[in-house]
C-alpha positions in Angstrom: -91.0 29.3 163.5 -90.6 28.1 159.6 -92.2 24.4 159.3 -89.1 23.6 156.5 -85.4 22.8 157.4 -83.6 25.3 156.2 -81.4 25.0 153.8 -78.4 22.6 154.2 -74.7 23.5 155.0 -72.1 23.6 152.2 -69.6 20.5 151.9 -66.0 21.6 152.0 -63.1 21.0 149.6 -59.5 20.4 150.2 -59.1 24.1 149.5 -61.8 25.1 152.4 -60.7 22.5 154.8 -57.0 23.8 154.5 -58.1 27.5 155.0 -60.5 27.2 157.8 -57.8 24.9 159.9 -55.9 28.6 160.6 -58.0 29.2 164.2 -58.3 33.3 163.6 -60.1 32.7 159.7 -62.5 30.4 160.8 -63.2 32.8 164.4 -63.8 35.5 161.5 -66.4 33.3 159.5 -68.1 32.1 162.8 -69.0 35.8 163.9 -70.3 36.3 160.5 -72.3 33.5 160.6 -73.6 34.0 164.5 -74.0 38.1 164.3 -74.7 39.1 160.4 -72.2 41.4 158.6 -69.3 43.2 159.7 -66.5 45.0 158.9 -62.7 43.7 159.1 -62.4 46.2 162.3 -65.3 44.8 163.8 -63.9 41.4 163.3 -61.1 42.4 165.0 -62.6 43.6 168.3 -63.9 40.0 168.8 -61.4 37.3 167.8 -58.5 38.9 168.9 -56.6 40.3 165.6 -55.7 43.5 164.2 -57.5 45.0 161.1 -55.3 44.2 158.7 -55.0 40.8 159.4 -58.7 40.5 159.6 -58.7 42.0 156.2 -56.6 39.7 154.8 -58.4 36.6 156.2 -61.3 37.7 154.8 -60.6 38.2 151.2 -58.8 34.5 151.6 -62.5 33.3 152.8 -63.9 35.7 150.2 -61.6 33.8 147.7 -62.7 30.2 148.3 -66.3 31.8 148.0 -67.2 31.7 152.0 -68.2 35.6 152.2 -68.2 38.4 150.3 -68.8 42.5 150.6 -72.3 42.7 151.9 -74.6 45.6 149.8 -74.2 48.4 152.2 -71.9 50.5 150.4 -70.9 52.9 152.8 -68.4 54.6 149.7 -65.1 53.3 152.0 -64.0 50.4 151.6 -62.5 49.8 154.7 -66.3 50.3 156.4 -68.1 48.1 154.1 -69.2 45.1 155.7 -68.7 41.5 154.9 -70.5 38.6 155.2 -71.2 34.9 155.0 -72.4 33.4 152.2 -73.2 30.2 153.5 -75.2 29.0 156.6 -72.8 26.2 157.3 -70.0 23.5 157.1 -70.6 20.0 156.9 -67.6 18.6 158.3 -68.0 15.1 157.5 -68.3 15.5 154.1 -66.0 16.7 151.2 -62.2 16.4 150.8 -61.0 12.6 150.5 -58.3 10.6 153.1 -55.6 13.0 152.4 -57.3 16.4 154.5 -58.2 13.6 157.4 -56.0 15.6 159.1 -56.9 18.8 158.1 -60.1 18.4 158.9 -59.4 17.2 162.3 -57.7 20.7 163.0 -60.5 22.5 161.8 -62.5 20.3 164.4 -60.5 21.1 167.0 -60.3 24.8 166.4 -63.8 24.7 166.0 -64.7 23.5 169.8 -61.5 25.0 171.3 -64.1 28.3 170.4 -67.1 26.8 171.9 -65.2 25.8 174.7 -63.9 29.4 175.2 -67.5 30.7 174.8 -68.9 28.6 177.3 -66.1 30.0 179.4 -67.0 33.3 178.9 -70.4 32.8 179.9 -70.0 31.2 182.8 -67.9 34.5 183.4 -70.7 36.6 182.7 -73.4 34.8 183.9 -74.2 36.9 186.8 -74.7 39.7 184.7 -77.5 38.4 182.7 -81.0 38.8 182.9 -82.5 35.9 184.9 -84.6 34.9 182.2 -81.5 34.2 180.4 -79.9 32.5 183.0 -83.2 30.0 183.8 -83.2 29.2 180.1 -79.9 28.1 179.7 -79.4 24.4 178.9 -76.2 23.1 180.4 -76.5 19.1 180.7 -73.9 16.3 180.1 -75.5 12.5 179.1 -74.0 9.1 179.5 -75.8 6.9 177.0 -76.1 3.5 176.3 -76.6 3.1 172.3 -75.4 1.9 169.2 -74.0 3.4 166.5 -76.7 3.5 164.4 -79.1 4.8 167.4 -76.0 7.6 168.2 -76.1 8.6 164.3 -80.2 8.7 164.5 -80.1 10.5 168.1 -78.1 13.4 166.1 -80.1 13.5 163.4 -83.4 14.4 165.5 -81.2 16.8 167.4 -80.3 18.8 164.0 -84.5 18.5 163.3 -85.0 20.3 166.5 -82.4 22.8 166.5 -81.8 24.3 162.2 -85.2 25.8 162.3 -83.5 28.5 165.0 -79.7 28.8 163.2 -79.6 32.8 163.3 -78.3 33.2 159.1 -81.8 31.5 158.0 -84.3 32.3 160.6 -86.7 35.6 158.8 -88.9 35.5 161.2 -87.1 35.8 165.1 -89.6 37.5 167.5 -88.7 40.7 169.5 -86.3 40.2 172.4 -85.0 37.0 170.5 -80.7 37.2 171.5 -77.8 35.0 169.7 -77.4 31.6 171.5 -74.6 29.1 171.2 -75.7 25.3 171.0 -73.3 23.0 170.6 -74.1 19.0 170.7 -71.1 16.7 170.8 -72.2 13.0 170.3 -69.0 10.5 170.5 -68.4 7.5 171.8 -65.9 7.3 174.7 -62.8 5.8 173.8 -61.8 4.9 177.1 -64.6 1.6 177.0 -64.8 0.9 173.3 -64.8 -2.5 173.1 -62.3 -3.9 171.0 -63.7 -5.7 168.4 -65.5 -2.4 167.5 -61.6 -0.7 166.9 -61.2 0.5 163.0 -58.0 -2.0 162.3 -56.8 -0.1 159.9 -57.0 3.4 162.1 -53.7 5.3 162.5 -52.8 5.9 165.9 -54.8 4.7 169.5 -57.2 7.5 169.3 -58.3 7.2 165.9 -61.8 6.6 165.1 -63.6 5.2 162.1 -66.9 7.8 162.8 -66.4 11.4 163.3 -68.5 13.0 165.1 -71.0 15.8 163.7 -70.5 19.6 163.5 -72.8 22.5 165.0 -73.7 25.4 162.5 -72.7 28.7 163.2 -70.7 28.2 166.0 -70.4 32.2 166.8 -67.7 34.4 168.0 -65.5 33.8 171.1 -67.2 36.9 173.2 -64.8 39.4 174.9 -65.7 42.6 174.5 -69.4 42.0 172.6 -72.3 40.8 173.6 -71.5 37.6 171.5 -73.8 34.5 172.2 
C-alpha cells in the first residue's frame, strides 16, 4: 500500500457542476472512475442508456475536460475506450452561491447511486464468496460531537480510505475486487439545536455545512460485476 495520499480530487466549476447534475453523465463518469476505461456501449450495459446517448454524454464530459479517448486505438472509433481523467470531485469546493443548487442535485444523484448499489448488493449477497461477504462493513453510528470534531472525524476517515481509491492505487495485490465505500457524516436535522440554525439559510432543511463527498463512487451494478 503507497505511504503518500494520492493525489487530490479536482474542484468543480459552474460548468461541471451543471453537467454532472444530469443523473445518466455522472453514472457514466462514476463507472470510469470505479472500473478503468470503457467504451460508450459498455457504458451503456451498466447505467441504463443506449449507445448513443452514452456517446453523447461522454464527449459533453470529454468537453469540460473529465475524460477523454484512452490510447487503445482499436482503428474504430465506436470501440475505442474512454476514460477519466481525474480521480475525483470535491464537492464542497468550486462554483460560488449561485450553483448551491446545482450542486445539491449532483449530491443527490450522487447517493441516489450509492444507495442503489447497496441495494444491489444486498441482492446479490448470497452469491458471493464468503470471504466477501465476512469482510463487508455495513455499520450505522450515532455520535455525540461538534462540528469541528465531525469535520476532523472525516478528515481521518479520507486518511484511511484514498490510499485504496481504485484510479490511483499501482500496486493492488492479486484477488484485490472493486469496493464501494461510502461515509456520510451529517448532522441530524431533526435535534439541531436552534441557536446552531444558519439565519440566513433558505428553507427548513437548509444547512450552513455540507457534508463531504466519496471518490469514485462506481457504477450502479446490474448486469456487471460492479462493486
Amino acid at each position: 500500500m503507497p505511504s503518500h495520499l494520492p493525489e487530490r480530487r479536482i474542484i468543480p466549476t459552474s460548468a461541471m457542476l451543471a453537467a454532472l447534475a444530469v443523473p445518466s453523465r455522472l453514472a457514466i463518469l462514476s463507472l470510469l472512475l470505479s472500473v478503468g476505461p470503457r467504451t460508450a456501449t459498455e457504458c451503456a450495459e451498466v447505467v441504463g442508456a443506449t449507445a448513443s446517448n452514452c456517446s453523447w454524454h461522454l464527449r459533453e464530459l470529454a468537453r469540460l475536460g473529465l475524460v477523454e479517448r484512452s490510447d487503445d486505438d482499436t482503428g474504430d472509433a465506436r470501440k475505442r475506450p474512454w476514460r477519466a481523467t481525474i480521480t475525483g470531485i470535491d464537492l464542497d469546493a468550486g462554483g460560488g452561491p449561485a450553483d448551491d443548487l446545482t450542486r445539491a442535485a449532483v449530491r443527490s444523484a450522487w447517493f441516489a447511486d450509492t444507495d442503489a448499489r447497496f441495494d444491489d448488493y444486498l441482492r446479490h449477497e448470497s452469491d458471493l464468496a464468503e470471504p466477501w461477504r465476512e469482510a463487508a462493513v455495513i455499520s450505522d453510528y450515532a455520535v455525540l460531537l461538534t462540528a469541528d470534531e465531525l469535520a476532523d472525524l472525516g478528515a481521518r476517515i479520507d486518511a484511511i480510505v484514498r490510499p485504496y481509491v481504485r484510479a490511483t492505487r499501482a500496486d493492488a495485490p492479486a484477488g484485490s475486487a472493486v469496493a464501494s465505500i461510502s461515509v456520510r457524516g451529517v448532522v441530524d436535522p431533526r435535534f439541531v439545536d436552534p441557536r446552531f440554525v444558519d439565519p440566513g439559510s433558505v428553507g427548513a432543511g437548509s444547512s450552513g455545512r455540507r457534508a463531504r463527498n466519496a471518490d469514485a463512487m462506481g457504477p450502479r451494478a446490474r448486469d456487471t460485476d460492479a462493486a
